[in-house]
Backbone as CSV, one residue per row, in Angstrom:
resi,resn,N_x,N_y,N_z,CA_x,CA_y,CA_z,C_x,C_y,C_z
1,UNK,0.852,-1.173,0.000,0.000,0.000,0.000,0.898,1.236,0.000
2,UNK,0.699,2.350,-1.101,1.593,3.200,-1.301,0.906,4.053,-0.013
3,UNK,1.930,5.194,0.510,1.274,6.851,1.165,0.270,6.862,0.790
4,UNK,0.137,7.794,-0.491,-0.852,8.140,-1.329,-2.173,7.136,-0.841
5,UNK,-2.071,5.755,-0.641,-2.925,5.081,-0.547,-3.627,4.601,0.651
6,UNK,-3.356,5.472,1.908,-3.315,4.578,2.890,-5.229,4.806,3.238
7,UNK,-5.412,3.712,4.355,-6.713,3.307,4.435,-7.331,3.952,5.684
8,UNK,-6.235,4.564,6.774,-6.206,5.306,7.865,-5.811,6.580,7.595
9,UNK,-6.182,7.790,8.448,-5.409,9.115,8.729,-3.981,8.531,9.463
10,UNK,-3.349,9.434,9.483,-2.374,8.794,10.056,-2.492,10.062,11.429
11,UNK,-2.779,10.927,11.529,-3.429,12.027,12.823,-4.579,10.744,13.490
12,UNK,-5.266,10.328,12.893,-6.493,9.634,13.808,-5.330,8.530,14.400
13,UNK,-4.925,7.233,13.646,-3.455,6.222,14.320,-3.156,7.231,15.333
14,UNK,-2.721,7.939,15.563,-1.566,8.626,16.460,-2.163,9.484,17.483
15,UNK,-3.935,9.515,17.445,-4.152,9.710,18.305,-4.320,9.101,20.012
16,UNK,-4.467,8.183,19.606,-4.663,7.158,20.657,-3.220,6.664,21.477
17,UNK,-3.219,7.487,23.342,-1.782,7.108,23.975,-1.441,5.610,23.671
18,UNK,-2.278,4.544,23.591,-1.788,2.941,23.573,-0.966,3.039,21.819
19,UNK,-0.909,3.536,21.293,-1.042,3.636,19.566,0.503,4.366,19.851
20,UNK,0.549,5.555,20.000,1.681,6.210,20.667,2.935,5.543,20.881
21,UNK,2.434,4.641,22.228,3.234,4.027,23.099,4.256,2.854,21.881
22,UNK,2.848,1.848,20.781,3.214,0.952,20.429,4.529,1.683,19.356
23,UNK,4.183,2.705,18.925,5.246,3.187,18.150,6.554,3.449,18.714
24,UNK,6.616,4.098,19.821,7.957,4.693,20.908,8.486,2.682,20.574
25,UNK,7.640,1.829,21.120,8.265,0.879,21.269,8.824,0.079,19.836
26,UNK,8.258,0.543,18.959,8.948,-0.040,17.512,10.203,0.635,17.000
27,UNK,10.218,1.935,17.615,11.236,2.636,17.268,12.447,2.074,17.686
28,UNK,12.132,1.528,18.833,13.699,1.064,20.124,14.254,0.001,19.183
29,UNK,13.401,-0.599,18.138,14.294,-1.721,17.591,13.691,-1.701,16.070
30,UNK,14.520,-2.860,15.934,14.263,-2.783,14.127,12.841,-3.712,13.859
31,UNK,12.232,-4.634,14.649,11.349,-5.167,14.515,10.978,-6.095,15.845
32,UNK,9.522,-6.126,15.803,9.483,-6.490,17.654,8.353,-7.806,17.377
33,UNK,7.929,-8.879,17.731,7.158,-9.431,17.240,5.769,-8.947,18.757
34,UNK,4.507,-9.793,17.897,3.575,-9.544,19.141,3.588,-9.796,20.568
35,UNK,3.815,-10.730,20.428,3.739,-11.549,22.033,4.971,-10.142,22.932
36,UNK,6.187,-9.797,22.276,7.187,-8.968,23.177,6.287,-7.129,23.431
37,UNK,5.368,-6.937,22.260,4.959,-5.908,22.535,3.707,-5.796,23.436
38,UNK,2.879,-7.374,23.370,2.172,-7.110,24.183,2.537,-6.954,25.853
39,UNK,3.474,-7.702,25.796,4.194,-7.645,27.008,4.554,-6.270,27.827
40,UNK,4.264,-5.037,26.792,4.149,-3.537,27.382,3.078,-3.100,28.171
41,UNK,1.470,-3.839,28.141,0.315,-3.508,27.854,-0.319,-4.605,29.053
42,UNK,-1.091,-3.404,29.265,-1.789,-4.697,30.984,-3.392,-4.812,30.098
43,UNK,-3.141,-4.800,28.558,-4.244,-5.383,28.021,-3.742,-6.322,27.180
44,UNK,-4.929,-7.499,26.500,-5.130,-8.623,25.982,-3.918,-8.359,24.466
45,UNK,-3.784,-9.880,23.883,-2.951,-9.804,22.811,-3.629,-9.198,21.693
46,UNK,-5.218,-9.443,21.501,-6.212,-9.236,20.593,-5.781,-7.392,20.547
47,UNK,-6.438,-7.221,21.754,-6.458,-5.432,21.885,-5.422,-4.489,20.983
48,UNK,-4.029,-5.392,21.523,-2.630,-4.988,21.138,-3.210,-5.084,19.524
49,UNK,-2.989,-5.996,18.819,-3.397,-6.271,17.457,-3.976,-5.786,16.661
50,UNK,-4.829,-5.333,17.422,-6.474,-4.041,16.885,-5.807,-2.761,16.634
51,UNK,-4.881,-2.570,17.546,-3.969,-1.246,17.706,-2.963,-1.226,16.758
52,UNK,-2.049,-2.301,16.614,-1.293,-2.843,15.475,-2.137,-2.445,13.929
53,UNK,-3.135,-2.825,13.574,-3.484,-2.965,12.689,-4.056,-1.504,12.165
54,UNK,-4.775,-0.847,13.613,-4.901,0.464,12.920,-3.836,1.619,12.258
55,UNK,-2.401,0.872,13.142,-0.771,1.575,12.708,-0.792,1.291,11.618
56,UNK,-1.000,-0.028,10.862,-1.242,-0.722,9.911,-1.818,-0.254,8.359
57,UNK,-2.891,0.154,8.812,-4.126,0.925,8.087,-3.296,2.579,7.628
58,UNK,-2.489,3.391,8.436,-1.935,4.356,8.170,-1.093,4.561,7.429
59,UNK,-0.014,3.273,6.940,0.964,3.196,6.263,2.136,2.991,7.672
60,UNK,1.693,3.372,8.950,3.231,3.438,10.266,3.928,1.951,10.528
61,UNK,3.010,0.955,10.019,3.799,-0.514,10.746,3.649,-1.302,9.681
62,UNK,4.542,-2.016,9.396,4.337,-3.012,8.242,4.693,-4.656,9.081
63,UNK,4.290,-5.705,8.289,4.228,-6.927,9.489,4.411,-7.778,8.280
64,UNK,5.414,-8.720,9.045,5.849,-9.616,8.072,5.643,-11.115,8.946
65,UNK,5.417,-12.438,8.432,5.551,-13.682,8.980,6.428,-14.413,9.392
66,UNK,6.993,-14.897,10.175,8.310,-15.334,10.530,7.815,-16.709,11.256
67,UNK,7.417,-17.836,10.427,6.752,-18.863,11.126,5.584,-19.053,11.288
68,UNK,5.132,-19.255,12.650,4.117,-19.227,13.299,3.929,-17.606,14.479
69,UNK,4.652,-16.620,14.078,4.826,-15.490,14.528,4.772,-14.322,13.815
70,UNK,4.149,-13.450,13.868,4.168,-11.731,13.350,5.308,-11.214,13.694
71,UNK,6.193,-10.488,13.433,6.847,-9.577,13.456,6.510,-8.242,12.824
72,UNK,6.694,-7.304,13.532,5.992,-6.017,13.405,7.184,-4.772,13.370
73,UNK,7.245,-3.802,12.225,8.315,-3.199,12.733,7.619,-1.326,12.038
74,UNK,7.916,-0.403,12.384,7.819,0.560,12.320,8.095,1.340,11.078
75,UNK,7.531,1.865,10.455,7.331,3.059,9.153,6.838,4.408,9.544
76,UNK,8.402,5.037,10.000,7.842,5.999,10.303,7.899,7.570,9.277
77,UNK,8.054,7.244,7.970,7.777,8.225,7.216,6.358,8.828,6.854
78,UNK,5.304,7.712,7.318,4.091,8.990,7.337,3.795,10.059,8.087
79,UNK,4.664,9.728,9.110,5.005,11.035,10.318,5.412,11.952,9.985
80,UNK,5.877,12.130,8.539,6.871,13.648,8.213,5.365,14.643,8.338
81,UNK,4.009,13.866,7.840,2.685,14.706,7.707,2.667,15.520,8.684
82,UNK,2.710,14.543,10.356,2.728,15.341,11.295,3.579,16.096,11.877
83,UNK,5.131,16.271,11.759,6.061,16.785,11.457,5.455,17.882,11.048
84,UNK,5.787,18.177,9.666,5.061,19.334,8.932,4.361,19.992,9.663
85,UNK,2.900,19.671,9.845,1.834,20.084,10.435,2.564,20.832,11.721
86,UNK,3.209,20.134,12.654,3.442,20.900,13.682,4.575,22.286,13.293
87,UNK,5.167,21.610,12.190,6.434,22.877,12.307,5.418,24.275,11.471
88,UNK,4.352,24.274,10.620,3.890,25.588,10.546,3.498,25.841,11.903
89,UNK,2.730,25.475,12.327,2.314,25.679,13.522,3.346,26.366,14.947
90,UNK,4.274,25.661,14.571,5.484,26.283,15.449,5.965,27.633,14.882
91,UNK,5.660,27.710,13.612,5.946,29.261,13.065,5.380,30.501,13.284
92,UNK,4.152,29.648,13.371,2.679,30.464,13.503,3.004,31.150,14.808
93,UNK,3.006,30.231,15.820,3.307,30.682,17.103,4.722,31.239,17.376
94,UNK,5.702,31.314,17.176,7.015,31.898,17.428,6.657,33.447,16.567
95,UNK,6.105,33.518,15.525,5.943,35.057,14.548,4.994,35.355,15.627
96,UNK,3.870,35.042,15.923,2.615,35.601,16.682,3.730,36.037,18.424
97,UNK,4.330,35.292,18.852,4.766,35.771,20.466,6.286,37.132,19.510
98,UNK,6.712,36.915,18.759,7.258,38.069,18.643,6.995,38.967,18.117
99,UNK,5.362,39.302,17.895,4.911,40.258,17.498,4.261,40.916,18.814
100,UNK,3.930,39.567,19.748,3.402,40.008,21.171,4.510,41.311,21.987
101,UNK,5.625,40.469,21.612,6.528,40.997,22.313,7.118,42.260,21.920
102,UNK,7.301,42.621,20.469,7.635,43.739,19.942,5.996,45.389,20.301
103,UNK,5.386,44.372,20.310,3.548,45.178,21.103,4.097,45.748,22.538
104,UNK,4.806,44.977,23.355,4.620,44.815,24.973,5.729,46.068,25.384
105,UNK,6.814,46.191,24.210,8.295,46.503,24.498,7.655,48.161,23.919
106,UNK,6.753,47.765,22.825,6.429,49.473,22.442,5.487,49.944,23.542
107,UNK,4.356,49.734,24.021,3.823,50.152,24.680,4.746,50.479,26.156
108,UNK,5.598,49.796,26.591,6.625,50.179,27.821,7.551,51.549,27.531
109,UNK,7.621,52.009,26.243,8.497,52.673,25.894,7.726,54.404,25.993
């Protein structure tokens, strides 16, 4: 499934702290299978999976078979979206407080 194609937002994936978490933890390595990630989670393997799959749906986790085991490992280039997103936003706000501030410094004067 290309970017262009994905079946999830990748803002909705990343909203959810358990969703979050599973990513911080894919990052730490190059690929983690289920059973070690559920092992983060004081919920069920299913739950974990549901969560997996919505990473899944975004383009963030890709999962490959290794046996009778998933291995799951992290794609984190749809994140540049949110990246982006935050760095106007960080512009927005750094131009807006130094316009506050150039306001605060004239009126003192």
């Amino acid at each position: 499934m290309s970017e262009n194609n994905r079946l999830r937002d990748v803002f909705d994936a990343i909203a959810d702290p358990t969703r979050r978490r599973l990513i911080g933890l894919l990052a730490e390595s190059e690929e983690k299978p289920l059973h070690e990630l559920t092992a983060h989670f004081q919920i069920g393997r299913t739950a974990v999976s549901k969560h997996l799959t919505i990473l899944k749906e975004a383009g963030l986790v890709h999962d490959r078979k290794v046996g009778r085991e998933t291995r799951f490992r992290l794609n984190a280039s749809p994140l540049r979206e949110v990246q982006d997103w935050v760095a106007f936003y960080s512009k927005f706000w750094s131009a807006n407080m130094l316009r506050l501030n150039q306001l605060l410094e004239e009126e003192e004067e």
